[in-house]
SERO-4910 file (N, C-alpha, C, O; in steps of 0.05 Angstrom, whole numbers):
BEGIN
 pado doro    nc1    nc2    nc3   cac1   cac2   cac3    cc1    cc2    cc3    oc1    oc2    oc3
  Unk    A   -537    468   2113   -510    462   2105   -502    434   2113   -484    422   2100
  Unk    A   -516    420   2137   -499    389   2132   -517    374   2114   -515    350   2116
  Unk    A   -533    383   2098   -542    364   2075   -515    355   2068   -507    332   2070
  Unk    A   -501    377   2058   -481    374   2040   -461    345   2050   -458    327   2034
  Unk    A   -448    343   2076   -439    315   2091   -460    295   2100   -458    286   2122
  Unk    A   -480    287   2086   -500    278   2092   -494    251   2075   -489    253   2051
  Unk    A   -496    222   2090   -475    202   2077   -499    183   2050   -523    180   2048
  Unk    A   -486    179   2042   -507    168   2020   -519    142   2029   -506    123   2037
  Unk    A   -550    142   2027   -560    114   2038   -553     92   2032   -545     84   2011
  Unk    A   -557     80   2055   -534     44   2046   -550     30   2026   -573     25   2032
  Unk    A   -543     24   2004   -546      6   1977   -562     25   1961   -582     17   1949
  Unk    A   -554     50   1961   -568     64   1945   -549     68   1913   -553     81   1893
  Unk    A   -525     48   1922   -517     50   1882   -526     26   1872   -520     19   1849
  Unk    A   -547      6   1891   -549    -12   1875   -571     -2   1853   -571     -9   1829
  Unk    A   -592     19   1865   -620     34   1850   -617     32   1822   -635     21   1809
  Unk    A   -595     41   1810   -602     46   1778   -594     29   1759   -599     34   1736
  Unk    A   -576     -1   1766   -580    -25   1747   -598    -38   1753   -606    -52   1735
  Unk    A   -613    -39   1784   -633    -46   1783   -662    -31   1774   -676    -41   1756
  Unk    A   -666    -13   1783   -682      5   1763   -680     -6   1735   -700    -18   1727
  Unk    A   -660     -2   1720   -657      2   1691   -667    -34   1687   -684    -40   1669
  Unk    A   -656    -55   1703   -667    -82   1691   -696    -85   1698   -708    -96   1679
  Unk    A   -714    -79   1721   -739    -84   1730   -757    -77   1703   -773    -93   1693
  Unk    A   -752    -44   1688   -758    -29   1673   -757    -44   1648   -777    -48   1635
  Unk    A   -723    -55   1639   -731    -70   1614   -746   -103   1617   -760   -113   1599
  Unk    A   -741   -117   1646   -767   -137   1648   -790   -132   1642   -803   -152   1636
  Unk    A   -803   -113   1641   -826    -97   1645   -838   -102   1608   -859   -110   1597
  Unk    A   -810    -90   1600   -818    -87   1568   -821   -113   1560   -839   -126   1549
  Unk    A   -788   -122   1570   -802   -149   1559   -818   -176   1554   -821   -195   1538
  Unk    A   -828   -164   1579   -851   -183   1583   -873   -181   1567   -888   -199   1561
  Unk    A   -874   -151   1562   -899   -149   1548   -899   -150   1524   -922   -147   1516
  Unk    A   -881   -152   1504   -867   -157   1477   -860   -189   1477   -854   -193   1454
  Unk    A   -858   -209   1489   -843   -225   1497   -857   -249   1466   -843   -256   1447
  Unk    A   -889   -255   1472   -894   -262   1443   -883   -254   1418   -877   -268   1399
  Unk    A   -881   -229   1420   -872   -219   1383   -837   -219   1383   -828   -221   1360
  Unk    A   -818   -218   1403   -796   -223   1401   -793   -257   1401   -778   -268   1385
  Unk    A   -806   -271   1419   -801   -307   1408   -810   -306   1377   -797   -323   1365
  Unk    A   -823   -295   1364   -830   -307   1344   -806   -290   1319   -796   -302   1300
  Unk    A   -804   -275   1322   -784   -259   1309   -763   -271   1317   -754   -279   1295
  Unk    A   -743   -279   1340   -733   -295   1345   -728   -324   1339   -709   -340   1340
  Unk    A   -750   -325   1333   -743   -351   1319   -737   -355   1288   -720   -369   1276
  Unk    A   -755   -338   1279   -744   -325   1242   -712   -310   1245   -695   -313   1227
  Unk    A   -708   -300   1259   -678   -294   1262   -662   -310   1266   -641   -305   1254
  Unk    A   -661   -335   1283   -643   -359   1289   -638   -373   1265   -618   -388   1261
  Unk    A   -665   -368   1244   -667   -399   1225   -644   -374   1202   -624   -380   1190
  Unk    A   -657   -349   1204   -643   -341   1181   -609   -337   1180   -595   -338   1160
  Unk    A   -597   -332   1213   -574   -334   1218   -560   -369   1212   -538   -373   1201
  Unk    A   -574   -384   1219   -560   -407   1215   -569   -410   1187   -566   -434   1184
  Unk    A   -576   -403   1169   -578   -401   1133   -550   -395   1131   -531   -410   1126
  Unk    A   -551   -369   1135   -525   -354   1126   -493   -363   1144   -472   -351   1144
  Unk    A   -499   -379   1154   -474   -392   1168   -467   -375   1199   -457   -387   1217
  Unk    A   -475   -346   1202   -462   -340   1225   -465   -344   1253   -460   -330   1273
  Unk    A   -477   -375   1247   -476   -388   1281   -457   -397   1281   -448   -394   1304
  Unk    A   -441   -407   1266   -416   -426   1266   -406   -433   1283   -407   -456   1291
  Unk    A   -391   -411   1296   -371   -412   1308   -387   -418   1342   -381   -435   1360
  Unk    A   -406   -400   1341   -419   -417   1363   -428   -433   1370   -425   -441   1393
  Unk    A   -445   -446   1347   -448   -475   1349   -438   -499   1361   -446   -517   1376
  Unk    A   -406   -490   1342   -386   -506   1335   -374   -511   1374   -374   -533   1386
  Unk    A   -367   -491   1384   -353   -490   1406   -363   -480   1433   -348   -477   1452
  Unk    A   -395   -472   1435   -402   -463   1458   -429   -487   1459   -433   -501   1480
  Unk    A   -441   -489   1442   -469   -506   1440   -458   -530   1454   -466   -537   1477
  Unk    A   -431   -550   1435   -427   -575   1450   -417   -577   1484   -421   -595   1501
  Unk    A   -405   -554   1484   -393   -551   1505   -416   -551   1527   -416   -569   1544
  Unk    A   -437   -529   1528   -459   -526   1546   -474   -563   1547   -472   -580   1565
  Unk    A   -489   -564   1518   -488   -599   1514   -478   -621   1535   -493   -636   1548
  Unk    A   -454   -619   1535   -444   -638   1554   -437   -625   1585   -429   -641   1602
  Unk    A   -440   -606   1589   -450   -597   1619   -478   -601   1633   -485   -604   1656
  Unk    A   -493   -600   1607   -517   -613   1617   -524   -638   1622   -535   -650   1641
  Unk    A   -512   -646   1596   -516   -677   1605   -502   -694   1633   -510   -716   1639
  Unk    A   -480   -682   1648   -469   -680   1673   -490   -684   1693   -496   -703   1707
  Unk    A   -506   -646   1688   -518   -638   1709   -544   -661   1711   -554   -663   1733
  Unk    A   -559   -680   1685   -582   -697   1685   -571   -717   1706   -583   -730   1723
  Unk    A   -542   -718   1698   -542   -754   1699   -538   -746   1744   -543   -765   1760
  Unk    A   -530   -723   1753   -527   -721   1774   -551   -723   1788   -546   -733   1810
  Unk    A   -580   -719   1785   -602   -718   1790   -622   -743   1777   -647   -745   1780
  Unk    A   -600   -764   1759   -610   -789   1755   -628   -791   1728   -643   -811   1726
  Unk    A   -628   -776   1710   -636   -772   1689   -621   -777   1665   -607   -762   1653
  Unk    A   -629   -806   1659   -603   -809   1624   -613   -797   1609   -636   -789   1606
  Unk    A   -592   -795   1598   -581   -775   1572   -561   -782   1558   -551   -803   1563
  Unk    A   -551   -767   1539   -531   -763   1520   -534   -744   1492   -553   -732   1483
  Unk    A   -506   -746   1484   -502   -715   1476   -472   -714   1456   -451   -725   1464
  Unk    A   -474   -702   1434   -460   -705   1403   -472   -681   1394   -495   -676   1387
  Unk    A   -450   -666   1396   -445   -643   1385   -462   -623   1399   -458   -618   1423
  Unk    A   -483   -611   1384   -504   -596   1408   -535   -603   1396   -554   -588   1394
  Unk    A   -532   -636   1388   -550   -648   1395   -561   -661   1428   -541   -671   1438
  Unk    A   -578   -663   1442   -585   -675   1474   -602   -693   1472   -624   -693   1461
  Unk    A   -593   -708   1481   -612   -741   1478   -622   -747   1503   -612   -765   1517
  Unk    A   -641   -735   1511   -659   -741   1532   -670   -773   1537   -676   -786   1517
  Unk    A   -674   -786   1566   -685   -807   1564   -662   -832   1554   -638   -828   1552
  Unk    A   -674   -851   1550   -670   -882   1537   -687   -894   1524   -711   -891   1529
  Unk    A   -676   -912   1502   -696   -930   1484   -712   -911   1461   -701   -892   1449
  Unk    A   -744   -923   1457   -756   -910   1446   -760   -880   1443   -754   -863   1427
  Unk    A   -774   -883   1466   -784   -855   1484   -757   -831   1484   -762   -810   1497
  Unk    A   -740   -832   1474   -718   -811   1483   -722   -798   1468   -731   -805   1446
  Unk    A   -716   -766   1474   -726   -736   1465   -690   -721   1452   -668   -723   1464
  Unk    A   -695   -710   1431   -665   -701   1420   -680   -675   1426   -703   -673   1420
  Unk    A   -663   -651   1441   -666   -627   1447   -634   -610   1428   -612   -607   1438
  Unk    A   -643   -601   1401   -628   -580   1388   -611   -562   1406   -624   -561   1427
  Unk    A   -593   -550   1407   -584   -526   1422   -570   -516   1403   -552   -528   1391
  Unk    A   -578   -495   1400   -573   -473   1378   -560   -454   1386   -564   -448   1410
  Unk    A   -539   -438   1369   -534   -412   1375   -545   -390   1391   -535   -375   1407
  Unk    A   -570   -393   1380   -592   -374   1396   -597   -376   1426   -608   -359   1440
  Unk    A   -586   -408   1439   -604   -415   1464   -567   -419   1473   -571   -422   1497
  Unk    A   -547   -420   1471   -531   -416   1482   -528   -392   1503   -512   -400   1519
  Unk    A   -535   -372   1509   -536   -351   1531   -531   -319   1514   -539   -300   1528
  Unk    A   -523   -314   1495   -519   -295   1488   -536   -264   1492   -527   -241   1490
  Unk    A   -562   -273   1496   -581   -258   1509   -580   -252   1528   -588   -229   1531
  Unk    A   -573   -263   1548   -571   -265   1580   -545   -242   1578   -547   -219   1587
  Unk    A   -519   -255   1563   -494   -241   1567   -497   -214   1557   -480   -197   1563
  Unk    A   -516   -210   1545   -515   -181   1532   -532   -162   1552   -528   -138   1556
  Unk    A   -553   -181   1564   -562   -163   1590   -543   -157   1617   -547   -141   1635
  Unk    A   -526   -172   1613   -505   -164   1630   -478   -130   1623   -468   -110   1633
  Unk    A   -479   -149   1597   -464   -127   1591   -477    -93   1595   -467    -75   1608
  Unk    A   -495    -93   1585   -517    -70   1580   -515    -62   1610   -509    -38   1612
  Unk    A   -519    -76   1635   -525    -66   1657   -486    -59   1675   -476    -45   1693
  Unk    A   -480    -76   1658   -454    -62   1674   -440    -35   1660   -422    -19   1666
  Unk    A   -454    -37   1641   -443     -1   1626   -463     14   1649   -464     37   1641
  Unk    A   -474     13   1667   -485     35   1685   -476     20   1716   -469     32   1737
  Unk    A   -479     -7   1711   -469     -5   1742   -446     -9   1756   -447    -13   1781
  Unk    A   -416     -9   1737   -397      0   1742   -388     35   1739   -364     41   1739
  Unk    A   -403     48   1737   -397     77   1736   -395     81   1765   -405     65   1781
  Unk    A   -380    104   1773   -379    110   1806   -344    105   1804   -332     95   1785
  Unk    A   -331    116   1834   -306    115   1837   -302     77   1851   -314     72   1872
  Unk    A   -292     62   1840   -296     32   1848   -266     27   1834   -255     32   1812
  Unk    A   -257     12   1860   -226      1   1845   -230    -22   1829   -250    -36   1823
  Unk    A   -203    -23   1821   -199    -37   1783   -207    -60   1797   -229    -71   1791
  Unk    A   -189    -71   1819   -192    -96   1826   -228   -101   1837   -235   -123   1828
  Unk    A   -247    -90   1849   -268   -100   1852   -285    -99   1825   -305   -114   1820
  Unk    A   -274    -78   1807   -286    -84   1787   -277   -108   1765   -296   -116   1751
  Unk    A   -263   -114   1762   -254   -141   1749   -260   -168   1771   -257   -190   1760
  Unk    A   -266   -169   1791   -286   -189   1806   -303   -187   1800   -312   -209   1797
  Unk    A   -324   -164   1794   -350   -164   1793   -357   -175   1768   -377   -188   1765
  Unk    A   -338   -168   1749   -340   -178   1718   -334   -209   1713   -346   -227   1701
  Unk    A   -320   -208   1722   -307   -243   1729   -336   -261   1743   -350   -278   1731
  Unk    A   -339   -250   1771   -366   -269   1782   -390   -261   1764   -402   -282   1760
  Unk    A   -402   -241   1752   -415   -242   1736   -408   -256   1707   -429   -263   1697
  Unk    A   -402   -258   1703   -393   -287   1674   -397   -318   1687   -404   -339   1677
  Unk    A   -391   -313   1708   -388   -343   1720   -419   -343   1723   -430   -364   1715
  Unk    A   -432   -329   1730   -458   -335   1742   -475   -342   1718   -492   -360   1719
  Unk    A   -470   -326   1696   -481   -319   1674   -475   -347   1654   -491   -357   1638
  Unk    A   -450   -356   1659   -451   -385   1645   -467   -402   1666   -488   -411   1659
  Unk    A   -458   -407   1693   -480   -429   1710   -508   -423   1707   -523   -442   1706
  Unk    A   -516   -403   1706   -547   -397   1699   -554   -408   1667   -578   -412   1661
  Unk    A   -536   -412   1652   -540   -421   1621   -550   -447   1616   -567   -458   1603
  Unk    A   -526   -454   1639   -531   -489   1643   -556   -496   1658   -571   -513   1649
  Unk    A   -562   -484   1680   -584   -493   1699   -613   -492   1675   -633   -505   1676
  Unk    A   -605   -469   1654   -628   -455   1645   -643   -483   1629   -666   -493   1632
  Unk    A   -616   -490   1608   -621   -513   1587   -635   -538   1603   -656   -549   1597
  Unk    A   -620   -544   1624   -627   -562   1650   -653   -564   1647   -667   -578   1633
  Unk    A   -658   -546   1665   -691   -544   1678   -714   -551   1650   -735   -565   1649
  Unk    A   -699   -537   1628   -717   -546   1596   -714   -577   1587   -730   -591   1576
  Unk    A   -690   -582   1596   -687   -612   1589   -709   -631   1603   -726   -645   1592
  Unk    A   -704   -627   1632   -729   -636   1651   -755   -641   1652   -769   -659   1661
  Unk    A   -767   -606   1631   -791   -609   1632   -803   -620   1611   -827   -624   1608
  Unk    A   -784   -624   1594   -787   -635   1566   -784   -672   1572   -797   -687   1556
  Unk    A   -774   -679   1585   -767   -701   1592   -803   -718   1603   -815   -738   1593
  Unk    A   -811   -699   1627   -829   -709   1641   -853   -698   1638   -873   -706   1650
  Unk    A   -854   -672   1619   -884   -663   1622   -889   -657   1585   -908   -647   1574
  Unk    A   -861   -667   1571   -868   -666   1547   -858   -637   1524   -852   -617   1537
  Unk    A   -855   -635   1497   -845   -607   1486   -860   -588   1490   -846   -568   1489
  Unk    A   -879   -582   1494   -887   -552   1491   -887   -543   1520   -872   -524   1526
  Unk    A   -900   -555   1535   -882   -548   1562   -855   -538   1564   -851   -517   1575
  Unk    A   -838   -549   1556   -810   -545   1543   -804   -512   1541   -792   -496   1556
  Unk    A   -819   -512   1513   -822   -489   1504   -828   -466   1522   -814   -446   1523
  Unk    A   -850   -471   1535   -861   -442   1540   -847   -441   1566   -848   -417   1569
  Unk    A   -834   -450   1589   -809   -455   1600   -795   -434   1591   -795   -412   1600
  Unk    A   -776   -447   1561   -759   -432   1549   -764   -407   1537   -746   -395   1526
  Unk    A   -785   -399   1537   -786   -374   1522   -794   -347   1537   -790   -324   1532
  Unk    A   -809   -364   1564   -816   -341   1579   -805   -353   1603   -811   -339   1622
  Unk    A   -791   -375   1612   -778   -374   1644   -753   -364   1635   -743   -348   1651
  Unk    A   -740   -368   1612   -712   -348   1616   -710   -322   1618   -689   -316   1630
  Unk    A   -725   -301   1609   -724   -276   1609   -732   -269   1642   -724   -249   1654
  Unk    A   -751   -292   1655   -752   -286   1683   -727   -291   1703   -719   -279   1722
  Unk    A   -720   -312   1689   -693   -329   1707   -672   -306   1704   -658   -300   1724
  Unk    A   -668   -291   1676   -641   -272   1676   -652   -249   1694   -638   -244   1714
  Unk    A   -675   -235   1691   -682   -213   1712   -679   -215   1732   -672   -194   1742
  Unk    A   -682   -237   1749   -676   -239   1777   -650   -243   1779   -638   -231   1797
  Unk    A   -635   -261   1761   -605   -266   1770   -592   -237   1777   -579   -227   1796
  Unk    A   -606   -227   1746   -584   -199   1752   -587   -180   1769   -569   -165   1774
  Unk    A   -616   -178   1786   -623   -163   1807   -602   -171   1828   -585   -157   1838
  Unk    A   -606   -199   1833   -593   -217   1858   -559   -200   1854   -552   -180   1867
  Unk    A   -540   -215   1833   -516   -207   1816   -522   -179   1835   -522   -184   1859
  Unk    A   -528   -155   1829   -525   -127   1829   -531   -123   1859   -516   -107   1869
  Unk    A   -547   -132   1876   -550   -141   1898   -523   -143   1916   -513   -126   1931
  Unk    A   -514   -169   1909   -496   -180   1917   -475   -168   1914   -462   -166   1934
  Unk    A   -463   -156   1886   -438   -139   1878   -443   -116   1894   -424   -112   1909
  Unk    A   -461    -98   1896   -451    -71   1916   -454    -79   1933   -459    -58   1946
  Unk    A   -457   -106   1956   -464    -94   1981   -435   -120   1987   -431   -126   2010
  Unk    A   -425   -128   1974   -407   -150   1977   -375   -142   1962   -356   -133   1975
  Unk    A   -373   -147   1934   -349   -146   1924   -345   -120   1915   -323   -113   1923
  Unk    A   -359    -98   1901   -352    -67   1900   -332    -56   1916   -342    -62   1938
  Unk    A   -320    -49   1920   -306    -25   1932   -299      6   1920   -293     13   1897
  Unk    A   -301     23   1948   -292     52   1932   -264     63   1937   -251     58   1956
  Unk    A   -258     77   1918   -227     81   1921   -224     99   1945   -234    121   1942
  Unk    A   -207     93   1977   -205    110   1989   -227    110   2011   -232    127   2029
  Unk    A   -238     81   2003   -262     72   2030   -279     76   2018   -278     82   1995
  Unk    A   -303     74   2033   -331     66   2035   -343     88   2037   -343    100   2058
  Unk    A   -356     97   2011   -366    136   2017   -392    133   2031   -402    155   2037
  Unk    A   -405    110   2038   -426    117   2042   -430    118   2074   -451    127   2082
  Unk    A   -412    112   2092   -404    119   2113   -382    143   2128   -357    146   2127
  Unk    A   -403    159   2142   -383    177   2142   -359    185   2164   -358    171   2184
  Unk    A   -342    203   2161   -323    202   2165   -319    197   2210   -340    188   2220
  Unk    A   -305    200   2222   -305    210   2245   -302    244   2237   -312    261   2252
  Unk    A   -288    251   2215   -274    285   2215   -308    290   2209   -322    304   2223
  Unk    A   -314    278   2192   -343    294   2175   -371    291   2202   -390    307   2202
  Unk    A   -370    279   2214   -381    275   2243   -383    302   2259   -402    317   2265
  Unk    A   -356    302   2264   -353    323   2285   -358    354   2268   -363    374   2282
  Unk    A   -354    355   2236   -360    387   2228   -379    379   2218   -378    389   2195
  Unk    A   -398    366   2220   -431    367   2218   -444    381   2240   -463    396   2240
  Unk    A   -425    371   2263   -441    376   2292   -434    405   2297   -450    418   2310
  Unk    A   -408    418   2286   -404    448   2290   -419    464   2275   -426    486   2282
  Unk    A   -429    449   2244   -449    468   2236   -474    462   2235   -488    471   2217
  Unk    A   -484    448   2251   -516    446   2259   -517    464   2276   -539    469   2287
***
């Protein structure tokens, strides 16, 4: 009978968004060729039919000139018109596209996906609208670092380097963020309504010890 007051192990609600992301890293890694390439027939055919637009139009430039920020802070010229990236100076300078596709929307959707399971549980409104809040924030700074680090390697070790960077370090870079993210949210900003269940009570203490 004191199973039943038996307190739940510490960070054991982080288990099943992490579970559930290790699991889809897993897939996707191993699919990861046939989704870039399908991925990329899907980007060309979305921007045919116009429905990048709006992304293009207002998240591409925007990321664009955050990057070009983050080069020039680490000493790397650049420049940047619209969500064209002008790597370098003179001859030698590299124009890096940023497309609808490479704006983050992948990343954001693995977020979303994981917080439909790892906001379930009794958790107040307010830690849950922090957790949502610092996860977006993280989720755009990881967007920028992501383009970053592609700009870099494209800069100094050339495009296909670039590429394979981008096609297989982002799906690594979001799996860990979001481990870290889910990490960090239950053992930091979560809260449960009515305290902390996973510690137990002084009352639940002492009628454990009467029925052992």
């Amino acid at each position: 009978m004191t199973a039943a007051f038996a307190p739940e192990p510490k960070g054991a609600g982080a288990i099943r968004p992490i579970g559930t992301l290790i699991a889809v890293a897993s897939v996707a890694l191993l699919i990861l060729p046939f989704l870039s390439t399908f991925g990329e027939l899907l980007t060309n055919a979305a921007m045919a039919a116009g429905f990048d637009a709006w992304l293009g139009q207002w998240i591409a430039p925007v990321e664009g000139q955050l990057v070009h920020g983050a080069l020039a802070l680490v000493g790397i010229p650049s420049a940047y018109s619209g969500s064209l990236l002008y790597i370098g100076s003179g001859a030698g300078s590299l124009a890096l596209y940023i497309s609808w596709n490479c704006v983050g929307w992948q990343t954001l959707l693995f977020l979303v996906v994981s917080m439909a399971t790892g906001l379930q549980g009794e958790f107040t409104l307010r830690s849950r609208l922090e957790t949502v809040a610092l996860g977006v924030f993280g989720i755009a700074f990881l967007n920028v670092l992501r383009i970053t680090v592609v700009a870099l390697v494209a800069y100094f070790f050339g495009r296909l380097p670039a590429v394979i960077v981008h096609d297989y370090g982002s799906v690594i870079a979001t799996v860990a963020f979001l481990m870290a993210f889910w990490a960090f949210a239950y053992n930091v900003v979560l809260e449960r309504r009515g305290g902390d269940r996973e510690e137990p009570s002084p009352d639940q203490g002492s009628r454990i010890g009467q029925m052992a």
